[in-house]
N, C-alpha and C positions, 0 to 999 in steps of 0.2 A: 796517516793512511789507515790505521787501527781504526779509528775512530769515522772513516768515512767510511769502511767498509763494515762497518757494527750497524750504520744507519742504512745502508743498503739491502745489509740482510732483512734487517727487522722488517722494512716496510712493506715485501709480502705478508709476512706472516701477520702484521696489523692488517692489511687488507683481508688476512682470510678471518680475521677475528671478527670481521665486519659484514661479513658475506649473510645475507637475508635469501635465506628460500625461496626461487620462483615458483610458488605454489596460489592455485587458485585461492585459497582459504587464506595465503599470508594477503595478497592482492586486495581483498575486500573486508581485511582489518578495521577499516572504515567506516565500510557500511555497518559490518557489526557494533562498533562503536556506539552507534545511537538506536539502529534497530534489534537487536539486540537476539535474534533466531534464537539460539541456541539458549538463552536465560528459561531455565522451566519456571523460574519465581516470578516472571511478570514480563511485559513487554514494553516498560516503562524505563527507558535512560535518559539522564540530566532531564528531567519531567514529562509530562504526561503527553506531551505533546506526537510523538514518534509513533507512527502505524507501524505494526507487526507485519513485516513480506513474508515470512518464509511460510510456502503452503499457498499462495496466493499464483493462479496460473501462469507461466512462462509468458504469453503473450501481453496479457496483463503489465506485470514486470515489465517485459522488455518496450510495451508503450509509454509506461512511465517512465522510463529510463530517456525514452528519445525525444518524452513531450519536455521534460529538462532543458536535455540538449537543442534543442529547437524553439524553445522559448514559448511553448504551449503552456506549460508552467512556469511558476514563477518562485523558486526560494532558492538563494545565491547559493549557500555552502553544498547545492547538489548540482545546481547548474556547472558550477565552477568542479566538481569532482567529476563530472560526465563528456563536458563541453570539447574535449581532445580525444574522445574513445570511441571507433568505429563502430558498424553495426555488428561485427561477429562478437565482439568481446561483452557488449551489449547484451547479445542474445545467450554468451555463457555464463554472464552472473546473474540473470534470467532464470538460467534454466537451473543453477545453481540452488537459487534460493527456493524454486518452485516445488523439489523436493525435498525440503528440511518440513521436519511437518513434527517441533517437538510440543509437547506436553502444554496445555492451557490454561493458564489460572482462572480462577472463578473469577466473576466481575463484582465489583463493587458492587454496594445496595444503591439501588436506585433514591435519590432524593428529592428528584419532582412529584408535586401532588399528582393522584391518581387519576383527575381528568386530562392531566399534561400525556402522562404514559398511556391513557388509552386513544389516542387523538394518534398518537404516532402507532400504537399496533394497529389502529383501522387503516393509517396510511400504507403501510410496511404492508400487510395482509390483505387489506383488500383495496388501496386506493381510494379516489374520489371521484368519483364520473362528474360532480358537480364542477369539477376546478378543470378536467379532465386530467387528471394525474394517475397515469394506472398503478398499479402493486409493485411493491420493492421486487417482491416476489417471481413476479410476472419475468424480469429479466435474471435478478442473478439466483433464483433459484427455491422452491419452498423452503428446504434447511437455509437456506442465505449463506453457502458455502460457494458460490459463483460457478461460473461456466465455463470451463476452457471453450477456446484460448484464450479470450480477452475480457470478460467479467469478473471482478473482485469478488468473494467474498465480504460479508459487511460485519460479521459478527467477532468479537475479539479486538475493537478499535478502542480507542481513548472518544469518550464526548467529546469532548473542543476540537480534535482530530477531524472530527467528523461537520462539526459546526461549520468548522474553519473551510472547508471543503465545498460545502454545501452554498456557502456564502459566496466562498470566489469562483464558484459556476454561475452563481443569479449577478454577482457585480463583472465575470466576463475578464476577471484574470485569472481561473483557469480554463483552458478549451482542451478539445479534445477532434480526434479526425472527422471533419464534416461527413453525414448530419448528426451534430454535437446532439448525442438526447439527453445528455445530461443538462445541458444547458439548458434544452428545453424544459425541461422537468423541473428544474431549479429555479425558473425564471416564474413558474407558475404556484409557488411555495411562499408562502408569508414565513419574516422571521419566526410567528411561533409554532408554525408547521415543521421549522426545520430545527426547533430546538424542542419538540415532540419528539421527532424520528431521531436525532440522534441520543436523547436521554432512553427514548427504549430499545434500541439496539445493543447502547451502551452496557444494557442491563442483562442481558441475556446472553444464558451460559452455553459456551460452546461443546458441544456433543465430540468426543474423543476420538471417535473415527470422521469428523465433515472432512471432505474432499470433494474438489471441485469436480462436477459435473461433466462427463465427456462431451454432451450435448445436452441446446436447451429441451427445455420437459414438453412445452409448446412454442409457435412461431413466437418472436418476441412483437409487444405492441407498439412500436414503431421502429422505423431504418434508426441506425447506427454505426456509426461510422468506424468504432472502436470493436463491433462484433461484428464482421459481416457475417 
């Protein structure tokens, strides 16, 4: 009886040994895990591959989060972490992350020749009326710090991040809420327009104070279905 009443005791007390904080911050342990907000030394975990969210607008955020769960995108280890989580909880690690806004490390040196890096500031800055592709600019913002609610930020990514992005809007497994312009803007992009744009964005240093834009600066150059 000693001895079943010693294992009765005990096992609250291992249960409260065990007890994890319901707190929003223990919650998305996860996401930190690979994006890594809070890292002032870089936004780089297990490689290069992981976009920096934190500072990136709520809306934003919270479309990527449901283009996941809804199979708009496609990368298993987020689908599979989003695919059971309603829209409010959604819209709180959203909003969470949209004001963590820490410190930015300088970007690598650029190591595409200098006709590659000026190919992508003409696209980024002024576009191409030839291709008709308008200016980065033109949507998420002269700094490239985006537009609440639903415009990214583009500065502070990884290259291949970016590549990798660009690629699966022109091959149509990433979409986004009709009328997709990113699709369309991607679709009218040769691979080495889209490995221009992302070696010189890659390359350029983020200003200490960017934050995203309350609104755009002018009308944007075509519907969107992710801004309206």
């Amino acid at each position: 009886m000693a001895f079943l009443s010693f294992g009765v005791a005990a096992q609250p007390q291992a249960q409260a040994a065990r007890t994890i904080p319901d707190t929003l911050e223990q919650r998305i342990a996860a996401c930190i895990a690979c994006h890594a907000p809070k890292d002032t030394a870089g936004t780089r975990a297990g490689g290069v591959y992981f976009p920096r969210i934190a500072g990136k607008p709520a809306g934003y955020l919270y479309n990527q989060l449901a283009n996941f769960r809804e199979g708009r995108r496609q990368y298993p280890l987020m689908t599979w972490m989003v695919n059971h989580l309603s829209d409010p909880y959604l819209h709180e690690i959203a909003d969470h992350f949209a004001h963590q806004h820490p410190a930015v490390p300088a970007p690598p040196p650029a190591r595409e020749p200098a006709a590659v890096l000026a190919r992508g500031e003409q696209l980024v800055r002024r576009g191409d009326p030839a291709l008709k592709l308008p200016a980065c600019v033109a949507c998420h913002g002269a700094r490239l710090g985006g537009v609440a609610p639903g415009i990214p930020g583009l500065l502070n990514l990884p290259r291949d991040y970016m590549n990798a992005q660009l690629g699966a809007w022109r091959n149509g497994v990433r979409r986004a809420h009709a009328p997709d312009c990113m699709a369309t803007i991607a679709a009218r992009l040769n691979p080495g327009d889209v490995a221009a744009i992302s070696a010189w964005l890659a390359g350029q240093p983020t200003p200490p104070d960017l934050r995203p834009l309350e609104r755009p600066e002018h009308p944007l150059p075509m519907a969107c279905g992710s801004a309206p």
